[in-house]
C-alpha positions as CSV (number, residue, x, y, z in Angstrom):
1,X,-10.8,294.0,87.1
2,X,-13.7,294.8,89.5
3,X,-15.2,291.2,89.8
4,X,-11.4,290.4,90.8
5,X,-11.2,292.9,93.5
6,X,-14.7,292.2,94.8
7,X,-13.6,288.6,94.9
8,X,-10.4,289.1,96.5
9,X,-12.2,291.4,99.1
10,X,-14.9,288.9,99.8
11,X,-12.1,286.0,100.3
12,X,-10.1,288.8,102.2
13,X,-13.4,289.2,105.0
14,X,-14.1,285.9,105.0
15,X,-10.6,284.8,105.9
16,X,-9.2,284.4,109.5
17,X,-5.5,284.6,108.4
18,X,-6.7,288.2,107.1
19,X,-4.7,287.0,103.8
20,X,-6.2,285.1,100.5
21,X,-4.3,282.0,98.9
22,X,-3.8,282.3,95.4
23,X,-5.5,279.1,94.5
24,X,-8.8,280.2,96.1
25,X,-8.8,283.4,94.1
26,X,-8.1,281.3,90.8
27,X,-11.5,278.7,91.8
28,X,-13.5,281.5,92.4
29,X,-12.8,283.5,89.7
30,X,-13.0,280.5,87.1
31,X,-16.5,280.2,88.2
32,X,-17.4,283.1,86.8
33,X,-15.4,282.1,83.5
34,X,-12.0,283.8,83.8
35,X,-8.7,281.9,82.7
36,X,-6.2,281.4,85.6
37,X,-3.8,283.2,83.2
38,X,-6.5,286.1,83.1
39,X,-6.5,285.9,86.9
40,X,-2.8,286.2,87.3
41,X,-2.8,289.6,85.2
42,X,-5.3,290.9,86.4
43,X,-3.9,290.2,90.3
44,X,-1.0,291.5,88.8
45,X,-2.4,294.7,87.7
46,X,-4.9,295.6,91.0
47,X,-1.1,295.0,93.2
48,X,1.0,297.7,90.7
49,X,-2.5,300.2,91.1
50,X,-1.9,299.6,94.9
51,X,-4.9,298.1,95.7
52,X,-3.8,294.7,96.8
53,X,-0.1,293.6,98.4
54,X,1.3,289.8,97.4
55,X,3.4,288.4,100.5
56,X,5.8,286.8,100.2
57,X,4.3,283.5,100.9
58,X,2.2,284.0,97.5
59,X,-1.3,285.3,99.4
60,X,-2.5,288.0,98.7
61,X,-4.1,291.0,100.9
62,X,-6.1,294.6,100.5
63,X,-3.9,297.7,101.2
């Protein structure tokens, strides 16, 4: 869960729209060997702790 958030936070700096696309997270994380359907969970999991929000375009931001 960690890597994921780290990810999504690097993604969420780097990003002018201040929001990460879905399909960004999913490449990065398969790179360091997680299943999309392991990345989906787990995105699922930060947003019901509260530490992420999904839009309702599908990107994803920090709270």
């Amino acid at each position: 869960m960690r890597l994921l958030l780290d990810i999504v936070q690097r993604l969420f700096y780097d990003s002018e729209e201040n929001s990460v696309k879905i399909a960004d997270i999913i490449r990065e994380t398969g790179i360091h060997g997680m299943e999309e359907k392991e990345t989906e969970e787990t995105l699922e999991q930060l947003r019901r702790y509260g530490l992420i929000n999904r839009l309702p375009n599908g990107k994803y931001t920090l709270c």
